[in-house]
C-alpha positions, 0 to 999 in steps of 0.5 A: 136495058135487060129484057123482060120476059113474059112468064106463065106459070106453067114455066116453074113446073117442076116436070118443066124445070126437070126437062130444062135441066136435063136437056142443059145437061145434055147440052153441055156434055154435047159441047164438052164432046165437040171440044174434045173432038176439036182438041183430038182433030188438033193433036192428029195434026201437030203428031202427023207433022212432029213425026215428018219433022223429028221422026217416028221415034222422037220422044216429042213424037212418042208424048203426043201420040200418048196425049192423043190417045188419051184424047181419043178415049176421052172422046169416045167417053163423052160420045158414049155417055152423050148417047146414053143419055139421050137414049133415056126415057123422058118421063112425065108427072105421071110417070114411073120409070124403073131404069138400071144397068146389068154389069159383068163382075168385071164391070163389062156391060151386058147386052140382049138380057130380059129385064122384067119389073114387078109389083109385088102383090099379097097374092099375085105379081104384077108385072109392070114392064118388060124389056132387053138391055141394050149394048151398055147393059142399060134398060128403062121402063116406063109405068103410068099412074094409071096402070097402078091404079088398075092393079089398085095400087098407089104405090107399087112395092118393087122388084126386078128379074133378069133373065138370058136369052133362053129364059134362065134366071140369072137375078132376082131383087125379090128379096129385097124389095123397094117398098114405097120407091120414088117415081124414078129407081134406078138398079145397079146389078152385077151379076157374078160369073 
C-alpha cells in the first residue's frame, strides 16, 4: 500500500519548490559526475592491461586511450559545472540576484574583474552590489526588497559595470538598461580584446 504523506501548505510554495528542483538538479548532475568517474576509474584500468598485454602501440591501445580522454574531459566538465552550481546564490521570495559571466572573445573565463550593478535613478545611481568574478568568470549579487525600498524604488531599472583591477572600465550595460527585470537577471559579457 503507497504511503500517505501528510502535506502542509507551506510544501507547494513556490520559493520551496524552486529549491527542490534546484537541488534535484544538483542531485543528479552530482550523480552523472560520479558515474563518469566510475566509467574513468574503469577505462584506466582496461588501458593499463591492453598495453601490458597488446603493447603501447596497439590500435586497441590507442582507441582506449581516446575514449579515456574523452571520459576525462567529460569528468572534468561535470565537476566544473557541479561547482558551479553549487557556488550560486540560493535566493529567497525577497531576493533579487543579478548573476552573469565575463568571457574573453575567445570564450576564455575571466577571473579577479569588479562587477558593480546598478539602479538607474533620474538623478542619482544607485549602486546595489558589488563583487569580483571568480575563476570561471562567474559573479552574483544579491539585493533585497528592502534595500529598493530605501532607495523608493519597487522596481529597480538595471545596469551593470566591469571594472579591472586597477579600476578602468572595461563594460557598461548603461546603454542598455533592463527596465522592469525579473527578480533573477542573468549577464552574459564578452569583452573584446
Amino acid at each position: 500500500m503507497p504511503e500517505q504523506r501528510n502535506s502542509n501548505p507551506g510544501d507547494f510554495a513556490p520559493q520551496t519548490l524552486i529549491q527542490q528542483a534546484a537541488a534535484a538538479s544538483l542531485l543528479n548532475l552530482q550523480h552523472l559526475a560520479n558515474l563518469q568517474d566510475q566509467q574513468t576509474t574503469r577505462l584506466t584500468a582496461l588501458e593499463s592491461k591492453l598495453r601490458k598485454e597488446l603493447g603501447e602501440d596497439h590500435p586497441k591501445v590507442a582507441q582506449i586511450q581516446q575514449s579515456l580522454a574523452t571520459a576525462n574531459q567529460l569528468k572534468q566538465s561535470l565537476q566544473t559545472t557541479s561547482n558551479r552550481i553549487t557556488r550560486r546564490p540560493k535566493p529567497t521570495c525577497n531576493d533579487w540576484v543579478v548573476s552573469g559571466q565575463v568571457l574573453a572573445q575567445d570564450g576564455v573565463p575571466l577571473a579577479g574583474l569588479r562587477i558593480r550593478v546598478f539602479d538607474r535613478d533620474r538623478k542619482l545611481d544607485e549602486l546595489l552590489g558589488e563583487t569580483k568574478t571568480d575563476e570561471f568568470g562567474d559573479f552574483a549579487i544579491t539585493y533585497r526588497d528592502r534595500d529598493l525600498g530605501k532607495i523608493g524604488d519597487t522596481i529597480p531599472d538595471l545596469f551593470v559595470m566591469v571594472q579591472d583591477a586597477q579600476g578602468k572600465l572595461l563594460y557598461s550595460s548603461k546603454n542598455s538598461i533592463r527596465y522592469k527585470p525579473n527578480h533573477r537577471e542573468f549577464f552574459e559579457i564578452i569583452l573584446s580584446n
